[in-house]
N, C-alpha and C positions, 0 to 999 in steps of 0.2 A: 290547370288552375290550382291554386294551393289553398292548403286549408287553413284556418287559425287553430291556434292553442285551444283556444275555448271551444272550437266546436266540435271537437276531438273530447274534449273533457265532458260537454254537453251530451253527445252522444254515449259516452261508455256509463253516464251516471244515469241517462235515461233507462238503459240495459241493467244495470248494477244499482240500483238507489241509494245501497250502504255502503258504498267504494270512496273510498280514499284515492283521489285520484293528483296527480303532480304531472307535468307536461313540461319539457323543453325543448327548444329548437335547436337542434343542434348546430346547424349550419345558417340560418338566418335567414333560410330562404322559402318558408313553409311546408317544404315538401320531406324534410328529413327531423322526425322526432323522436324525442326517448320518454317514455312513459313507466310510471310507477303506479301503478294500480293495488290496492289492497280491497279482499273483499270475505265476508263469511262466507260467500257461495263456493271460494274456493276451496275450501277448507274439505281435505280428504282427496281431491281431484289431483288428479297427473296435472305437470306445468303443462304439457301439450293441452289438454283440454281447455285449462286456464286459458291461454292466449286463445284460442279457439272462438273460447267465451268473446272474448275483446275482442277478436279480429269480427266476429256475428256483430255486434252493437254497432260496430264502423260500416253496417250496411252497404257492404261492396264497394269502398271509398280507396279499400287498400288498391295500389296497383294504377289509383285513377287521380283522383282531385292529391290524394295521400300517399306518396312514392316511397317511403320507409318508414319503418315504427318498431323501436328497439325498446322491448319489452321486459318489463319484471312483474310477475304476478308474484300473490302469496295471499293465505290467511291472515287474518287479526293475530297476532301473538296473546 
C-alpha cells in the first residue's frame, strides 16, 4: 500500500515540529520519494543520526506501506 506525500511530511513534523520539510515522488507511484528535511535538532549530529531521526518519525513505514526514501538532512544555516 503506498503512502502519500503529506503523510510522510505529517509524520516527520510530528517527530520534528521545527523542520522544513519538502517531499517528491520520484516515480509517480507513491512508494519511491526524496525528501528534504531541515531541522535545529540536527545541528551538531552525524547525517547517520539525522536520517535515523527521520527514519524513527516514519514509525516502522519504511520497508512497508514506504518502499524508498532518499534523504537530505541538515541544520538551519
Amino acid at each position: 500500500m503506498a503512502m502519500e506525500a503529506s503523510e510522510i511530511e505529517a509524520l516527520i513534523k510530528a517527530a520534528l515540529p521545527d523542520a522544513r520539510v519538502a517531499i517528491d515522488d520520484l516515480a509517480g507511484d507513491g512508494d519511491h520519494y526524496a525528501a528534504t528535511v531541515v531541522s535545529e535538532c540536527f545541528r551538531g549530529i552525524s547525517r547517520v543520526k539525522q536520517h535515523q531521526i527521520v527514519y524513527a518519525a516514519l514509525r516502522g513505514r519504511m520497508g512497508g506501506a514506504l518502499h524508498a526514501l532518499a534523504l537530505q538532512t541538515s541544520a538551519p544555516e
